[in-house]
N, CA, C and O atoms as a GROMACS GRO file, in nm:
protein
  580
    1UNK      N    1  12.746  26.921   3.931
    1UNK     CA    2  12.763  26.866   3.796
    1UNK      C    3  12.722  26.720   3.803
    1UNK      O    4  12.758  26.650   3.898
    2UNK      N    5  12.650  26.674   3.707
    2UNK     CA    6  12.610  26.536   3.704
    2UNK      C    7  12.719  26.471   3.604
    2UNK      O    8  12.789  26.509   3.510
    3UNK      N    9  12.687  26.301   3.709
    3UNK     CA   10  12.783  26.250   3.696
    3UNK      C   11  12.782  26.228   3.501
    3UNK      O   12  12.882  26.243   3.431
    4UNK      N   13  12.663  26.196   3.455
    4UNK     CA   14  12.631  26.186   3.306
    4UNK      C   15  12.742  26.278   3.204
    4UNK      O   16  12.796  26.237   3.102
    5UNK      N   17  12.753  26.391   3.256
    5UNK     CA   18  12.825  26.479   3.240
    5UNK      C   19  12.942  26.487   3.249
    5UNK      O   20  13.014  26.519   3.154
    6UNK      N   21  12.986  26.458   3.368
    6UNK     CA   22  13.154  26.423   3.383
    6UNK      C   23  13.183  26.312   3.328
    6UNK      O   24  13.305  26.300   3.317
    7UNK      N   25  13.130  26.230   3.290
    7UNK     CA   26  13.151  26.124   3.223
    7UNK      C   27  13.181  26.171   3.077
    7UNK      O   28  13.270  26.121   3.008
    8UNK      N   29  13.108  26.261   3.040
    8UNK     CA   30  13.130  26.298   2.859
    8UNK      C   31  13.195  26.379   2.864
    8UNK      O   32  13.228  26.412   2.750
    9UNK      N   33  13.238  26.437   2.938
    9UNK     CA   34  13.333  26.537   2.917
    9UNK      C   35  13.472  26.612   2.993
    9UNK      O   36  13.546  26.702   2.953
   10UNK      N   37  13.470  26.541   3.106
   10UNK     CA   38  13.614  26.534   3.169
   10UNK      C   39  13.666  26.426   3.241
   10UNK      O   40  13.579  26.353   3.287
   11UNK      N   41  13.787  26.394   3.264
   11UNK     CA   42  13.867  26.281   3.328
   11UNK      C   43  13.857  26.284   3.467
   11UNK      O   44  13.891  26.185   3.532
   12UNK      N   45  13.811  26.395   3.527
   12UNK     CA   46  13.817  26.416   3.717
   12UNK      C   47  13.712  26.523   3.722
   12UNK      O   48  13.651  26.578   3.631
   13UNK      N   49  13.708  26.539   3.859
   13UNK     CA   50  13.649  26.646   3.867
   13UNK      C   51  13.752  26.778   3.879
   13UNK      O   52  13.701  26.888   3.859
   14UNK      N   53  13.867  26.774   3.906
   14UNK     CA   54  13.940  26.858   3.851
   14UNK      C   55  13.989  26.952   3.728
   14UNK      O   56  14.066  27.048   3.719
   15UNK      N   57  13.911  26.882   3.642
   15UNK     CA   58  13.883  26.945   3.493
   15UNK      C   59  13.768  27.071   3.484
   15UNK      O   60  13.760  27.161   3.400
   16UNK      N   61  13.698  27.047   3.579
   16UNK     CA   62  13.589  27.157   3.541
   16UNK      C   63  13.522  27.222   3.711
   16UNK      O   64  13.409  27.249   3.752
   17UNK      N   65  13.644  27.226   3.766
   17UNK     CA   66  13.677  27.330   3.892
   17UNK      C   67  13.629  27.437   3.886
   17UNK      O   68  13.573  27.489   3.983
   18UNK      N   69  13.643  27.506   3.743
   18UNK     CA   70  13.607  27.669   3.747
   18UNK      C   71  13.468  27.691   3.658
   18UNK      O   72  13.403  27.601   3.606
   19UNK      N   73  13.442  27.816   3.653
   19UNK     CA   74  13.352  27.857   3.557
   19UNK      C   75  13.405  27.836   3.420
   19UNK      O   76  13.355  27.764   3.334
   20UNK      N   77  13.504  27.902   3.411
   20UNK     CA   78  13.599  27.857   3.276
   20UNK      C   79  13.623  27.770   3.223
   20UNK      O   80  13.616  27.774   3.100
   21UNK      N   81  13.652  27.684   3.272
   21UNK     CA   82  13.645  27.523   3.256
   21UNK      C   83  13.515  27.452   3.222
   21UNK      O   84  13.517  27.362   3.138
   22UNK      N   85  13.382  27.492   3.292
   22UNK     CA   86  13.324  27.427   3.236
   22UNK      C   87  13.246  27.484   3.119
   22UNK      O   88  13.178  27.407   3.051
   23UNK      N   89  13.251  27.587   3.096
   23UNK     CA   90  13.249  27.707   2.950
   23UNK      C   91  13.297  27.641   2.836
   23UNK      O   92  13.250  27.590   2.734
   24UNK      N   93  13.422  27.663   2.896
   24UNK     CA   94  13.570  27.569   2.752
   24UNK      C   95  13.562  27.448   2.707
   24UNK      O   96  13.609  27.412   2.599
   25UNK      N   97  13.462  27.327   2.835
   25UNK     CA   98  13.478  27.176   2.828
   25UNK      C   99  13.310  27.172   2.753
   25UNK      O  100  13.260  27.061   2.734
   26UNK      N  101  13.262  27.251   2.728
   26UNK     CA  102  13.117  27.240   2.652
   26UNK      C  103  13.176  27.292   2.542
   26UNK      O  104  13.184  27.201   2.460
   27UNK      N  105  13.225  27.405   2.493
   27UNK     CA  106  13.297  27.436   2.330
   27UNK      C  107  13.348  27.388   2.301
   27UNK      O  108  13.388  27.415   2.188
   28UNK      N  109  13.407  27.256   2.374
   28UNK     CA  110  13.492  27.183   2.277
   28UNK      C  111  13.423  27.124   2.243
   28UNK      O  112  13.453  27.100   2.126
   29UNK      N  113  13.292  27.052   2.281
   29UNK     CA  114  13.192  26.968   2.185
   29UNK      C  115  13.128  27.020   2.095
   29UNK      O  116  13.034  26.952   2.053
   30UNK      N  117  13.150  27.158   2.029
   30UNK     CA  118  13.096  27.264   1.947
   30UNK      C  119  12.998  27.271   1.932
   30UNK      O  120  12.959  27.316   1.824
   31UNK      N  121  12.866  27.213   2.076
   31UNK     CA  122  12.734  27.253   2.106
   31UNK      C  123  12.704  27.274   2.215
   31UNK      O  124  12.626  27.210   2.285
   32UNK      N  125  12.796  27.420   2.256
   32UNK     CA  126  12.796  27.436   2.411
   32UNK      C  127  12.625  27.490   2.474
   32UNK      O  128  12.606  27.508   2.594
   33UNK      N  129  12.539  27.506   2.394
   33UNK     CA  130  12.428  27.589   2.447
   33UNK      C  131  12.311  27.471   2.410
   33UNK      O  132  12.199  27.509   2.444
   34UNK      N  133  12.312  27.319   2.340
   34UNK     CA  134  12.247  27.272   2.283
   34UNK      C  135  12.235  27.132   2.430
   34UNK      O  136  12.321  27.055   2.473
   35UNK      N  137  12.128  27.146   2.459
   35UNK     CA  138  12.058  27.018   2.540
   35UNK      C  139  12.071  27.034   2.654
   35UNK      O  140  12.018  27.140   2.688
   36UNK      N  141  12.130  26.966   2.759
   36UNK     CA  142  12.171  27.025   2.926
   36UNK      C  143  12.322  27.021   2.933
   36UNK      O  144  12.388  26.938   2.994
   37UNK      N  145  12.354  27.097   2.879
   37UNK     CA  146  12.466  27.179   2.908
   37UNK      C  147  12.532  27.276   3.051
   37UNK      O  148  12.479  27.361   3.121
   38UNK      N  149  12.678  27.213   3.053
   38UNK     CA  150  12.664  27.296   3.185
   38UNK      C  151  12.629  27.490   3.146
   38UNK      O  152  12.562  27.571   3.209
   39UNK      N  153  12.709  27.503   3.021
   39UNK     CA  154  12.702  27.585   2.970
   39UNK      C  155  12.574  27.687   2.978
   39UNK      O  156  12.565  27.803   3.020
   40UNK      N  157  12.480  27.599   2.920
   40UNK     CA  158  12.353  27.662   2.865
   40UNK      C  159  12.263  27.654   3.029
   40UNK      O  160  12.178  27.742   3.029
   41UNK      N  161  12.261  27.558   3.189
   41UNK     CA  162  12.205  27.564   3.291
   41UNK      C  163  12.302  27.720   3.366
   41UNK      O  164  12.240  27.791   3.445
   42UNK      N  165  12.396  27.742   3.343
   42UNK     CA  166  12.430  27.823   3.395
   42UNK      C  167  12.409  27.993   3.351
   42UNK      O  168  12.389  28.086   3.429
   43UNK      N  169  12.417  27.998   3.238
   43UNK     CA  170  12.327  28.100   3.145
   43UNK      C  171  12.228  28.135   3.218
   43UNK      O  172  12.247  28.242   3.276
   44UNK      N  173  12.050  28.045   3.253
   44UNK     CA  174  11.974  28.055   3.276
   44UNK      C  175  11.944  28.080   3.464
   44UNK      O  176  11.850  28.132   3.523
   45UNK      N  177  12.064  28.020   3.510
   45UNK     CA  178  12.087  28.068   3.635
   45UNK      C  179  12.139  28.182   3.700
   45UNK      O  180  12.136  28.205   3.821
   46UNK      N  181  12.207  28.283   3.574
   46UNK     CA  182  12.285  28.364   3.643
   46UNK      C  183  12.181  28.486   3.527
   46UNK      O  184  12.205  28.605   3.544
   47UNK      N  185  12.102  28.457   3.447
   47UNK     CA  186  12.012  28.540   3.409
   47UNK      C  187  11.880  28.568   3.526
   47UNK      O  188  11.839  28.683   3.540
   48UNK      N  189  11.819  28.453   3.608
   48UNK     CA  190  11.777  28.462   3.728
   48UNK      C  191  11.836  28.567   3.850
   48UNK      O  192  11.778  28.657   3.911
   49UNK      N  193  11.945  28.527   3.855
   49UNK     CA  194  12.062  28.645   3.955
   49UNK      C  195  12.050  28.755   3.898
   49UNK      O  196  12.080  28.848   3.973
   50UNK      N  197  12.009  28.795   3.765
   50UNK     CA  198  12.035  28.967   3.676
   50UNK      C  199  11.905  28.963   3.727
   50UNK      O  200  11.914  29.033   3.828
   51UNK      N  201  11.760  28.914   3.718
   51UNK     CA  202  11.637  28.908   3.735
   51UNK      C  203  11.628  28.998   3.831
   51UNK      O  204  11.582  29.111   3.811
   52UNK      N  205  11.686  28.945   3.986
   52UNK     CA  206  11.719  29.013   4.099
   52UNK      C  207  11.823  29.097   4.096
   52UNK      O  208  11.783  29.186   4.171
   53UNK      N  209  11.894  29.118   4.072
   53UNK     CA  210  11.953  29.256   4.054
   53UNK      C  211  11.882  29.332   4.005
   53UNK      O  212  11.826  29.394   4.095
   54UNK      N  213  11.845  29.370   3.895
   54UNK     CA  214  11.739  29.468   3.837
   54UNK      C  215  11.628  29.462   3.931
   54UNK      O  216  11.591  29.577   3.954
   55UNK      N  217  11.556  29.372   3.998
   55UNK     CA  218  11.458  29.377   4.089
   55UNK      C  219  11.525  29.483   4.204
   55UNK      O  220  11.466  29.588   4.227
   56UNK      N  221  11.620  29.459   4.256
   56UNK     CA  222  11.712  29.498   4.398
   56UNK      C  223  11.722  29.661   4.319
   56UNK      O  224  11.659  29.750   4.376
   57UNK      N  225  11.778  29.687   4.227
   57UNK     CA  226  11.793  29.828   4.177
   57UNK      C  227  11.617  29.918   4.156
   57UNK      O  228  11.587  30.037   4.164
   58UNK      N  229  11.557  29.829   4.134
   58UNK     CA  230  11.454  29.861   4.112
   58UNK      C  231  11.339  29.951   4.217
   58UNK      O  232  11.238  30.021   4.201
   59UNK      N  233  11.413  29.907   4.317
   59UNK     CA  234  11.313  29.939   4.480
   59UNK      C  235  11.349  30.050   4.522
   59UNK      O  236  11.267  30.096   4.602
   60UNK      N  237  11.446  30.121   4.502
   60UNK     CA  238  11.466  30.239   4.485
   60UNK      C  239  11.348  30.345   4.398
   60UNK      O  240  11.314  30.460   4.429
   61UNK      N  241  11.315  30.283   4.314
   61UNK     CA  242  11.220  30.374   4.210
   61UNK      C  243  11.075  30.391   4.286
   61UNK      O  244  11.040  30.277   4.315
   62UNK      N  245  10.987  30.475   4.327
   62UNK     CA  246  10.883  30.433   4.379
   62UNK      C  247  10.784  30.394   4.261
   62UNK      O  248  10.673  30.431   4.300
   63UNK      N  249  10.771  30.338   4.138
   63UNK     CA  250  10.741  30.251   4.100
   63UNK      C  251  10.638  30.144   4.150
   63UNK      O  252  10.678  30.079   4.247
   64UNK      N  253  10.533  30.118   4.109
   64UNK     CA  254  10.429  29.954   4.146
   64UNK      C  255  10.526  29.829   4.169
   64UNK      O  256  10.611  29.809   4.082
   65UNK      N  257  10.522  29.758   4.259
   65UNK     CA  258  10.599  29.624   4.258
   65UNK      C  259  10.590  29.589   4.135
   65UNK      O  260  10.695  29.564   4.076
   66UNK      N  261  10.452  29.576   4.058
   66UNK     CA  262  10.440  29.540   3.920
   66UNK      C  263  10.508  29.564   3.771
   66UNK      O  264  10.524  29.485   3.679
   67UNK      N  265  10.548  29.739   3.787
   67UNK     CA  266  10.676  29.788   3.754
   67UNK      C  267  10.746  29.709   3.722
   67UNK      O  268  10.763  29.645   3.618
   68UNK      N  269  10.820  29.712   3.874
   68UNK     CA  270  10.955  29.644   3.896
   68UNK      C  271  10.993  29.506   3.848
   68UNK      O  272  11.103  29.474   3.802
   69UNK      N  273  10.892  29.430   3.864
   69UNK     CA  274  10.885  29.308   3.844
   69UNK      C  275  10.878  29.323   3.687
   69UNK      O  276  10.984  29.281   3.641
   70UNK      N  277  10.807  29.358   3.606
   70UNK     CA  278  10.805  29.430   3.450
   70UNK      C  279  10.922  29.411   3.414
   70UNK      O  280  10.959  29.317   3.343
   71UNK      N  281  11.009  29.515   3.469
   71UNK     CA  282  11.128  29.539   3.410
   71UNK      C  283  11.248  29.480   3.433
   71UNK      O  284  11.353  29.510   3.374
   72UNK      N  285  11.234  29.386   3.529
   72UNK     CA  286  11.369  29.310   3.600
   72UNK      C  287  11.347  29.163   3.440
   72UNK      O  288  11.427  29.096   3.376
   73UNK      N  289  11.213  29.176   3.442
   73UNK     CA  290  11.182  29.068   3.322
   73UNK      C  291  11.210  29.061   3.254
   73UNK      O  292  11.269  28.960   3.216
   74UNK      N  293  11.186  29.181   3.174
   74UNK     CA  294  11.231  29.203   3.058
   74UNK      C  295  11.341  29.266   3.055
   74UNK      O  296  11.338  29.346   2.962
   75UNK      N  297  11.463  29.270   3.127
   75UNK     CA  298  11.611  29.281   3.114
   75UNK      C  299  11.656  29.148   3.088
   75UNK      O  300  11.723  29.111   2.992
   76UNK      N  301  11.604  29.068   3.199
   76UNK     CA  302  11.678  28.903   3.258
   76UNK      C  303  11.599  28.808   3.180
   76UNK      O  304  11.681  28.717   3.170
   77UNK      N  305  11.549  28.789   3.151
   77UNK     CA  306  11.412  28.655   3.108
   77UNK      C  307  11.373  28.645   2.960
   77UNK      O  308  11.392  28.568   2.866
   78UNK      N  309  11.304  28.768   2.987
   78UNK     CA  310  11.198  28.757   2.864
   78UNK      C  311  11.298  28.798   2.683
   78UNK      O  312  11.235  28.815   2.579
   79UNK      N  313  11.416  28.802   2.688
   79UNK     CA  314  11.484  28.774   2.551
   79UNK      C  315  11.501  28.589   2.532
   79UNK      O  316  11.544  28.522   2.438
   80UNK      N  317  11.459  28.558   2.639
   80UNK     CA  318  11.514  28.379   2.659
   80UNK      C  319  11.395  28.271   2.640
   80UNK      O  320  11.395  28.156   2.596
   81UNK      N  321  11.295  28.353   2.689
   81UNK     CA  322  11.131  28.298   2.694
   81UNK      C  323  11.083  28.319   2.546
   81UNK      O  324  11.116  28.410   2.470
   82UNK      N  325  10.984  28.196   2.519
   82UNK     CA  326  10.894  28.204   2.400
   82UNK      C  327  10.768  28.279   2.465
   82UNK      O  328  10.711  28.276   2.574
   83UNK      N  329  10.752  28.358   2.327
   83UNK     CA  330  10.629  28.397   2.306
   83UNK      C  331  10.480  28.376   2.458
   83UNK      O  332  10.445  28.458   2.543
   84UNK      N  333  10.441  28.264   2.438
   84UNK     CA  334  10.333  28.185   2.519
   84UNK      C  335  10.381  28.191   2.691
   84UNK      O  336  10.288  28.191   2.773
   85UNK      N  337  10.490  28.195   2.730
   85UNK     CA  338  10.568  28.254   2.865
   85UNK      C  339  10.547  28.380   2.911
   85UNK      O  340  10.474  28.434   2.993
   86UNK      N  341  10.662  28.425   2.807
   86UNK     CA  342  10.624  28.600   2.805
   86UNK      C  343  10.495  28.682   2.848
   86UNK      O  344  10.490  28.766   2.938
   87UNK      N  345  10.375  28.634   2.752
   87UNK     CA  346  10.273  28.662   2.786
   87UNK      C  347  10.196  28.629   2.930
   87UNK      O  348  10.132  28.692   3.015
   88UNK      N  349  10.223  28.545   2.917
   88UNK     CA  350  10.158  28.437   3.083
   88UNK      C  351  10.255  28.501   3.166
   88UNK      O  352  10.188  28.497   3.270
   89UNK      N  353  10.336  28.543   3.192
   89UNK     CA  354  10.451  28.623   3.300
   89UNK      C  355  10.398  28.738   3.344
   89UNK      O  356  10.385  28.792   3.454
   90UNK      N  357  10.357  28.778   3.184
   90UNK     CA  358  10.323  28.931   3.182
   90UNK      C  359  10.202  28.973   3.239
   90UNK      O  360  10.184  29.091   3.267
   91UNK      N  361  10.104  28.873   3.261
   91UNK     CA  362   9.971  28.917   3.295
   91UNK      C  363   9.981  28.872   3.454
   91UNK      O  364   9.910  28.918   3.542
   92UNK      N  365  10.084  28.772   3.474
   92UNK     CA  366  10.093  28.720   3.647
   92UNK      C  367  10.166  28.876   3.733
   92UNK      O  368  10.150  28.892   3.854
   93UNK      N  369  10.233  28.965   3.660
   93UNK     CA  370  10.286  29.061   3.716
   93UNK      C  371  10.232  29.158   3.797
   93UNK      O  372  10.274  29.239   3.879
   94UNK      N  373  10.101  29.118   3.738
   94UNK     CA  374   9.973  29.214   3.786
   94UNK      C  375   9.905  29.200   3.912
   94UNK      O  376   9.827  29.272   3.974
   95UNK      N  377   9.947  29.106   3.928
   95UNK     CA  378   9.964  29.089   4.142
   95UNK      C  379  10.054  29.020   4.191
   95UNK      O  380  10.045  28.909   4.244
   96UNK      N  381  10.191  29.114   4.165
   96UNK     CA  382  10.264  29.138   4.214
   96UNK      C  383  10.249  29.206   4.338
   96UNK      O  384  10.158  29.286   4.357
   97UNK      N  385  10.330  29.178   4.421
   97UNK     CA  386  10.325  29.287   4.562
   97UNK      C  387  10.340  29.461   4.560
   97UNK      O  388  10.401  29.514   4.468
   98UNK      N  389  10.296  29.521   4.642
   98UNK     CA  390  10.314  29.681   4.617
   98UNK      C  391  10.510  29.675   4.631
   98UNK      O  392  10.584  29.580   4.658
   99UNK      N  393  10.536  29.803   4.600
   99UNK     CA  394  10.696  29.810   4.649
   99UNK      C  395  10.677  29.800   4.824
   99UNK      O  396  10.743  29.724   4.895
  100UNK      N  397  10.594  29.877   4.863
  100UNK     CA  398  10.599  29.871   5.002
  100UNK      C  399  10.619  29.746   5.095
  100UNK      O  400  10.706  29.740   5.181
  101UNK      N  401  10.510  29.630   5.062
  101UNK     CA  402  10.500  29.485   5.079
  101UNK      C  403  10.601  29.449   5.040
  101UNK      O  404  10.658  29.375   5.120
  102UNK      N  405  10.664  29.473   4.927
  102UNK     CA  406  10.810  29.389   4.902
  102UNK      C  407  10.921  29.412   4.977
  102UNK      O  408  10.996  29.321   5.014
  103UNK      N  409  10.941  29.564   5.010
  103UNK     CA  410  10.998  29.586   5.131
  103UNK      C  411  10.996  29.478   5.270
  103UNK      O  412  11.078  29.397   5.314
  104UNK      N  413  10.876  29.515   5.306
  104UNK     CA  414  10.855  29.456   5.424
  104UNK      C  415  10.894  29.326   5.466
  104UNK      O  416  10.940  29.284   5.573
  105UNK      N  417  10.858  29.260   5.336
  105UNK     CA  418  10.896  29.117   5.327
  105UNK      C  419  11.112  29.070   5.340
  105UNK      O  420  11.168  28.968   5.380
  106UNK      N  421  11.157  29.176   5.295
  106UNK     CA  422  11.260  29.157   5.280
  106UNK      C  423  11.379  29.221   5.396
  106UNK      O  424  11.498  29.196   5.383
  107UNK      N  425  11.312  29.327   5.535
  107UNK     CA  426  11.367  29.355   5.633
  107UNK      C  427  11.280  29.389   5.710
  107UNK      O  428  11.163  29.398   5.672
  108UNK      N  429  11.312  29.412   5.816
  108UNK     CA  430  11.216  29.509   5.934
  108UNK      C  431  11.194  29.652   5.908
  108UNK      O  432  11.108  29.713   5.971
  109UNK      N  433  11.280  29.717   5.804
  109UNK     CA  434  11.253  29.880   5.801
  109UNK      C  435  11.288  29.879   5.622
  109UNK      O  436  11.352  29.796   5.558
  110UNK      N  437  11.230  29.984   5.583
  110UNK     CA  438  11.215  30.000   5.453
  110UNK      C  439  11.396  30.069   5.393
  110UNK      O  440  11.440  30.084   5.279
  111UNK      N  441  11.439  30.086   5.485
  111UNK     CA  442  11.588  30.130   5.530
  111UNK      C  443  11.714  30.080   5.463
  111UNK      O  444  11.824  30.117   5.503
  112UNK      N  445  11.630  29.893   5.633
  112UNK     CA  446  11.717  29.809   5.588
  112UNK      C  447  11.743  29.716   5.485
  112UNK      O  448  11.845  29.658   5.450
  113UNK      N  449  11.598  29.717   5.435
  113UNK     CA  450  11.529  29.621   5.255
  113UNK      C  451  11.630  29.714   5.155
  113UNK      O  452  11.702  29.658   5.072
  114UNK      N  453  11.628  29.850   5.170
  114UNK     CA  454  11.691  29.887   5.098
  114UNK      C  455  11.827  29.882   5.079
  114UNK      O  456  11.876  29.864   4.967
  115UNK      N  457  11.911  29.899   5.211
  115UNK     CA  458  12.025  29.849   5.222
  115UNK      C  459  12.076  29.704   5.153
  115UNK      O  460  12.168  29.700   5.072
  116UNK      N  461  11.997  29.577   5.201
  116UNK     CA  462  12.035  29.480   5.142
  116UNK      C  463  12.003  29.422   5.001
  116UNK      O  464  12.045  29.323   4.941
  117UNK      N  465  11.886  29.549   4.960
  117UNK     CA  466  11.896  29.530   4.805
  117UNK      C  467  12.003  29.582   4.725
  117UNK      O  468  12.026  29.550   4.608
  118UNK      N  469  12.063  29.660   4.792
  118UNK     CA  470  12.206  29.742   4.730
  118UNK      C  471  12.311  29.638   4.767
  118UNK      O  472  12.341  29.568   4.670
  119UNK      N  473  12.368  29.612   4.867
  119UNK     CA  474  12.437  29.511   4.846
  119UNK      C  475  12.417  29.370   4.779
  119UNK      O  476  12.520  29.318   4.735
  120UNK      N  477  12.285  29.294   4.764
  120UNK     CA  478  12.306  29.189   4.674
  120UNK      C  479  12.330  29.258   4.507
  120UNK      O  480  12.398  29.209   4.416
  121UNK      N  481  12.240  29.400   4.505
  121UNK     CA  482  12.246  29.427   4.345
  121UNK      C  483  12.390  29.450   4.320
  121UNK      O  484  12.437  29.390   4.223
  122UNK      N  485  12.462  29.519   4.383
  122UNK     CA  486  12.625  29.490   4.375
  122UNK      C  487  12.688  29.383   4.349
  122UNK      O  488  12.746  29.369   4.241
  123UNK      N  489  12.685  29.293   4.442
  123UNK     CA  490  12.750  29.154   4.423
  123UNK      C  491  12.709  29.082   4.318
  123UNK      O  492  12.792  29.037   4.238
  124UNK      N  493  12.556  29.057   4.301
  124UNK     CA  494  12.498  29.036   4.213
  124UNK      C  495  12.545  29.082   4.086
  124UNK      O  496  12.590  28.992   4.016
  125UNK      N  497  12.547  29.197   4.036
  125UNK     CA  498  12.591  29.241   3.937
  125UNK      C  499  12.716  29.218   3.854
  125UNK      O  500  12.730  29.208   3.732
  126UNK      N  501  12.839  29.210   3.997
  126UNK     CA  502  12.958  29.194   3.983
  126UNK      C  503  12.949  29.000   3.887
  126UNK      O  504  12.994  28.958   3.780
  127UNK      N  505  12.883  28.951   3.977
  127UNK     CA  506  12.871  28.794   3.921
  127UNK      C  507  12.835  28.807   3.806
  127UNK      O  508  12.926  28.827   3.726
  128UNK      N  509  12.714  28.801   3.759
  128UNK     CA  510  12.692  28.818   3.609
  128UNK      C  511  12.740  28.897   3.528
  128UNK      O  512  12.686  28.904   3.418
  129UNK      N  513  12.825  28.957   3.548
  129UNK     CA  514  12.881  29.084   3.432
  129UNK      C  515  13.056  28.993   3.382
  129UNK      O  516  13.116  28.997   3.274
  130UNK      N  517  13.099  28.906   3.534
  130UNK     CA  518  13.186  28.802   3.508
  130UNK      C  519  13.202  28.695   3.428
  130UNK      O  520  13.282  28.640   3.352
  131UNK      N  521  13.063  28.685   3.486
  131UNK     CA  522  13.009  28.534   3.370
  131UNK      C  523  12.973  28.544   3.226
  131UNK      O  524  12.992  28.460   3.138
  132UNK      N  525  12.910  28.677   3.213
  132UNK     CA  526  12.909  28.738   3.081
  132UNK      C  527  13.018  28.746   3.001
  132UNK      O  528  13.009  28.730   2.880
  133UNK      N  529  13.135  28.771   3.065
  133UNK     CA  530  13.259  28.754   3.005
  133UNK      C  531  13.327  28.645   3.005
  133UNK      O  532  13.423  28.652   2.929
  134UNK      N  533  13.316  28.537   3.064
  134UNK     CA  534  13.323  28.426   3.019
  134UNK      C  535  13.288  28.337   2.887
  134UNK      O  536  13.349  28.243   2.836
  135UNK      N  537  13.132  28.421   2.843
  135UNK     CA  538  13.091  28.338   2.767
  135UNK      C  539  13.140  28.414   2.639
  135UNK      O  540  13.151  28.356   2.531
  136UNK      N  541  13.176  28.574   2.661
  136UNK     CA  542  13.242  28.630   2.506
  136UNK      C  543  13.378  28.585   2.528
  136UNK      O  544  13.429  28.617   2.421
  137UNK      N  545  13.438  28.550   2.574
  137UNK     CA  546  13.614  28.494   2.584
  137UNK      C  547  13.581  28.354   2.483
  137UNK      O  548  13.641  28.318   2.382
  138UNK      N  549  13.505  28.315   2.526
  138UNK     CA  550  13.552  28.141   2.465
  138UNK      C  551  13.405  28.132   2.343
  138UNK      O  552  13.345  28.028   2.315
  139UNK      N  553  13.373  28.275   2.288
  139UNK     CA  554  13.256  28.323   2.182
  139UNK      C  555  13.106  28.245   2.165
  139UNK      O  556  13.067  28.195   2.059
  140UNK      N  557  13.044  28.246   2.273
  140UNK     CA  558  12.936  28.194   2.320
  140UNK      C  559  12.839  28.274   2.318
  140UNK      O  560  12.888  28.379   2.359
  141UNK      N  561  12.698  28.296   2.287
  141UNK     CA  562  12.643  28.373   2.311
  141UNK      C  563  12.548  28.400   2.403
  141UNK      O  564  12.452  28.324   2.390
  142UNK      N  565  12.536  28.485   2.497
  142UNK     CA  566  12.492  28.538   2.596
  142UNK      C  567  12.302  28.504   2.614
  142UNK      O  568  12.237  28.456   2.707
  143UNK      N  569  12.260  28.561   2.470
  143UNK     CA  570  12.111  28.524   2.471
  143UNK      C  571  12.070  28.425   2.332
  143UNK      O  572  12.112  28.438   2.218
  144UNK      N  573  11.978  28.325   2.383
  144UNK     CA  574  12.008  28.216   2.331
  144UNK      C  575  11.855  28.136   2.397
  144UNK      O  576  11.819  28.137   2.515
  145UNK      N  577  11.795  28.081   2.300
  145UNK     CA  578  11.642  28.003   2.328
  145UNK      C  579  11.694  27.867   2.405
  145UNK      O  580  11.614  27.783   2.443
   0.00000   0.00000   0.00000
């Protein structure tokens, strides 16, 4: 958290310890998603983490890396991206790595890539589905330019 930040909006750093806290300490300025927000940087960070999860679930499918990469996008990203992104994303997808290469890159056996894509897509999942509920508790919205 920057200091700019703790300065506008809490007395210590004990004020914004949790996720919750710093959720609650941006709604109270009733523009929690507007400028650099811890609010609105964390959104875009833990939509990155869904990116890879859907990627990690994805490697299972024998599917084109290109696929995969497709669709992890357009779960995680591309409701958040303008127009002119989207497109430019969409055409970079197209050399993307095979699934096989992505494997490889990510263990010694196609086994063990798979193994540890199941456990981050787990954990992974578990995180953002948390944080998601964070932001409907204190009525924030989830997707947001």
């Amino acid at each position: 958290i920057n200091a700019e930040y703790m300065g506008a909006h809490a007395k210590s750093p004990q004020e914004l310890r949790t996720i919750e806290m710093l959720v609650s300490a941006d709604v109270a300025t009733k523009e929690p998603i507007k400028g650099r927000t811890c609010t609105r940087s964390l959104n875009r960070m833990t939509r990155t983490v869904q990116l890879f999860v859907v990627l990690m679930a994805q490697l299972h499918i024998t599917a084109p890396g290109s696929q995969a990469m497709r669709t992890a996008y357009e779960t995680a990203l591309m409701p958040i991206h303008p127009w002119v992104l989207q497109k430019t994303l969409s055409a970079a997808f197209r050399f993307a790595p095979s699934r096989d290469s992505f494997l490889q890159m990510l263990a010694p056996t196609p086994e063990a890539a798979l193994e540890s894509a199941d456990k981050y897509a787990e954990c992974g999942g578990r995180v953002v589905e948390a944080i998601k509920e964070v932001y409907e508790k204190n009525g924030v919205p989830w997707t947001f330019m």
